[in-house]
N, C-alpha and C positions, 0 to 999 in steps of 0.2 A: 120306494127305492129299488131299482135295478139286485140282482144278483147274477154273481159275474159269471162268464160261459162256463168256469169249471165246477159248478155247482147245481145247476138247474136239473130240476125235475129226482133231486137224489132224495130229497126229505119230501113225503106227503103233506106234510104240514107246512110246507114255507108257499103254499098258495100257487102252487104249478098250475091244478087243477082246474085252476080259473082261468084259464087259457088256453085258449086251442095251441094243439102241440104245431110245431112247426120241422118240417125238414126242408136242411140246406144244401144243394144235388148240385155237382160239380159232376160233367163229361168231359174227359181231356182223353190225348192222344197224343204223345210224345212231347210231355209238357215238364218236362226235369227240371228245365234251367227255369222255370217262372214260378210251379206250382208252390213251393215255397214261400213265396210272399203272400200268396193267395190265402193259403192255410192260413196264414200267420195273422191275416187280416179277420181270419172268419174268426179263430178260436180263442180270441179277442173281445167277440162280441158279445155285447150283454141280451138276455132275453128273461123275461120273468115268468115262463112257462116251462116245460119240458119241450129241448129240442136237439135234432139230429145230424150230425154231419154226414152227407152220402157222396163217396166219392168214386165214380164211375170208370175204371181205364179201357178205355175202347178203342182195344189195339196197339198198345205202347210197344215200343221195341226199345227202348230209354230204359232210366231208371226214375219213372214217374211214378210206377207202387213204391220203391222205397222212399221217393221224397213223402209220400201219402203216407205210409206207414208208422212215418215221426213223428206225427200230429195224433196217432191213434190211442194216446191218453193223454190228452188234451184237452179233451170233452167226454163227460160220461156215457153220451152216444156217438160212436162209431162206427159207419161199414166203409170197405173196398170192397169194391165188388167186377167181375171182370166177366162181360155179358160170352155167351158160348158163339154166339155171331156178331161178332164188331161190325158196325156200318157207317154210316154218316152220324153227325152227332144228333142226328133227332133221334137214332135209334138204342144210342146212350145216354139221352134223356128219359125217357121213355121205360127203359130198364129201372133206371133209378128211382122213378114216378114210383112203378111197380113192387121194388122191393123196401121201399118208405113207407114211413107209421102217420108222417104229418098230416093235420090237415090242412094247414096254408105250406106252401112250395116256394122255394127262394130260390133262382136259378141262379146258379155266375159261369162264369168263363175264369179256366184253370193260368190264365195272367192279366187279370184285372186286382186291382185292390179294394174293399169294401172300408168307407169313410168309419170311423167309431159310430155307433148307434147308426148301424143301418139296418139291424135286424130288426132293433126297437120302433123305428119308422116304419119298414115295411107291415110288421105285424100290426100295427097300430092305424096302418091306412086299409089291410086286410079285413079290419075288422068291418070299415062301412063300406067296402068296394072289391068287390073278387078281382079284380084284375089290377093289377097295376105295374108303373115302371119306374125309377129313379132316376134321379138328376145324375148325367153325364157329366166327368169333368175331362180333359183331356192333356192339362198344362203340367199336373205333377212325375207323369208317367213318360213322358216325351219330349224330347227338347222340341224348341221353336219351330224352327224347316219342317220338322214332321207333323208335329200339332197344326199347322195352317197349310197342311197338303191339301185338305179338303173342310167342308162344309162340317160345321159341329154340330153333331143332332143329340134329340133329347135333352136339352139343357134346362129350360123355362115350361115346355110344353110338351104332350106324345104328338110327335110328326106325323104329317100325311106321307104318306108313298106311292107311288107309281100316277099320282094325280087321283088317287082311288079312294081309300079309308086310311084313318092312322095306325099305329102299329107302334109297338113296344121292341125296342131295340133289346136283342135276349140276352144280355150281357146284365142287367139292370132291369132282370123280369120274374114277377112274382104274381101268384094266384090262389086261390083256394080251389083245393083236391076237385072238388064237385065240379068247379067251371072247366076246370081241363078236362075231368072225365065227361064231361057232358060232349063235350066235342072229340073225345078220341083220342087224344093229348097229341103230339106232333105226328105230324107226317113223314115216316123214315124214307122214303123214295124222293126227298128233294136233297139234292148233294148242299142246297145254300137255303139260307131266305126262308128258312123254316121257322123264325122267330115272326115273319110278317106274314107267313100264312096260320099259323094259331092265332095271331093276333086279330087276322080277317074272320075267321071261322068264329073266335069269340065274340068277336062284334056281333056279325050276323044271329047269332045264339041269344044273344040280347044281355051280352057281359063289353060294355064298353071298357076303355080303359081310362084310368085314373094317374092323376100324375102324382108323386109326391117329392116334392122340391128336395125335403131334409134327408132323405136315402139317398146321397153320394155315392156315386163308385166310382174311381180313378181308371178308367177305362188304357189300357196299352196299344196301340198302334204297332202292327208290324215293322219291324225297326230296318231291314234289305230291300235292296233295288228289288231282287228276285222274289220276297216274300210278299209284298205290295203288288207286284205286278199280278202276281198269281193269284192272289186273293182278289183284286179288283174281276178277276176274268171270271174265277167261281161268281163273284156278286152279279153279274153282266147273264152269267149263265141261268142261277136262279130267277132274275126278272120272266126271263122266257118259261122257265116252269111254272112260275104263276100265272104268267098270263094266258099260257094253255089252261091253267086249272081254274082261274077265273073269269074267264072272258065272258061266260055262260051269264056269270052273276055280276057283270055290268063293267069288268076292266075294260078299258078302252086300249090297241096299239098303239103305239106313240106315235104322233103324228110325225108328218114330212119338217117343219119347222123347228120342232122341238131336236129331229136327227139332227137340222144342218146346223144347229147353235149347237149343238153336244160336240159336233164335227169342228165346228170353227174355234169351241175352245180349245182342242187336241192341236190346233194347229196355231193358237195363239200363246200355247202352251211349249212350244215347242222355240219359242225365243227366251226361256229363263234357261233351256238347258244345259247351261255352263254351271250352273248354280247347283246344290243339293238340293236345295227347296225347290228350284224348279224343275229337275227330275222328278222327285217327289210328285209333285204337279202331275207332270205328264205323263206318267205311269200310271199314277192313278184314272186318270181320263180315259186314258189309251186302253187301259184294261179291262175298266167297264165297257167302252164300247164293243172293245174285239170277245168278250166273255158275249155279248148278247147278238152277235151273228157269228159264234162255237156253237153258243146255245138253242139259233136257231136254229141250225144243221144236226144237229145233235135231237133235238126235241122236234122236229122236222114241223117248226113251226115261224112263222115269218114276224120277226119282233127286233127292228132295227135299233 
């Protein structure tokens, strides 16, 4: 039997011991209005070991330490912790890797919700696979139009990317201490897509990834025209940092064909625009593509 998140690891004797300890490391950044349900999802959760809540603000200008702060006897392990150089969030993960006691790492994003028993599945698939990622949901956290802007990934299987290796979406990514140390743990010099470069570097390491169906997390979609746009242009940007960082190790540039079908959706996309959904749509297209010639200019590398 499970014992519930506000009890684990306080009595020696209730068989903590027998379990690798686990911390749960949240990086956010100006995340007041979501961080809330996020917590509320985590300190919920049951684990039968000794485990820790780590929550990283990395650079908030909000009042996201205090929504963090409300949750700080909620669990008998708690830190905030506020890194002396805030940078992109690998460099907030990263921090929090470093000031954690767990040996399996639970990663989430400061507005996603974790299913009941997600820490129980994740530890439980920890135990015969260092790497893993959970099942994707996207229908509770979003209405319709926005939930079917784009492609739903990680649901059934860990996705391919870039035509390359698969990769573990980090929203719905967990590992053991050892397989991240062995690789360095993220890379803070990518603004994006630092979830699919760990995830390449663990491959190559010889830590594939593992899927585990029953770890849910109700993933949030950016809910603004302006938030989706921006966020798609960061995604469009990252590709081109990987593919400067991998091309050595066998990423291939996107071919000419694959550009004019990426191009022809943006423009087949562009007959729903009367619709929200189909804004939605075309922002999102529009923004990968123009993020991956920012990114070529920018990373002064040619990745259409």
């Amino acid at each position: 039997m499970s014992v519930p998140a506000t009890q684990p690891g306080d009595d020696p004797s209730d068989g903590a011991d027998e379990h690798p300890k686990l911390s749960v490391i949240i990086s956010c950044r100006n995340s007041g209005t979501t961080l809330g349900e996020t917590l509320e999802s985590v300190v919920t959760q049951e684990y039968r070991g000794w485990w820790e809540l780590v929550v990283v603000d990395n650079g908030s200008t909000d009042d996201t330490a205090v929504v963090a702060r409300r949750f700080a006897d909620r669990v008998p392990h708690f830190s905030l912790l506020f890194p002396p150089k805030p940078g992109y969030q690998a460099s907030g993960l990263n921090h929090g890797i470093a000031k954690s006691q767990g040996e399996y790492l639970v990663f989430l994003d400061s507005d996603d919700i974790a299913a009941p028993g997600y820490l129980e599945h994740m530890a439980k698939a920890l135990d015969a696979a260092p790497f893993v990622g959970g099942a994707m949901d996207v229908d509770r956290l979003n209405p319709g139009w926005l939930a079917r802007r784009r492609r739903v990934l990680q649901t059934d299987r860990i996705d391919l990317f870039c035509g390359y290796l698969p990769a573990v979406i980090g929203a719905s990514m967990s590992a053991r201490r050892e397989a991240v140390e062995a690789v360095d743990g993220f890379d803070e010099a990518l603004p994006t897509q630092h979830d699919l470069d760990i995830s390449w570097r663990l491959f190559r390491a010889g830590y594939p990834a593992t899927f585990v169906p029953g770890a849910v997390l109700h993933y949030r979609y950016r809910p603004s025209a302006k938030a989706i746009f921006d966020q798609e242009i960061g995604y469009g940007e990252g590709e081109v940092a990987l593919y400067r960082k991998f091309r050595s190790q066998g990423l291939q540039r996107r071919g000419l064909p694959h550009v004019l079908i990426d191009y022809g959706r943006v423009l087949d996309a562009l007959g729903g625009i009367r619709t929200v959904e189909g804004r939605a749509k075309l922002l999102t297209l529009l923004g990968a593509n123009l993020g991956r010639i920012k990114g070529s200019i920018r990373f002064r590398t040619f990745y259409p």
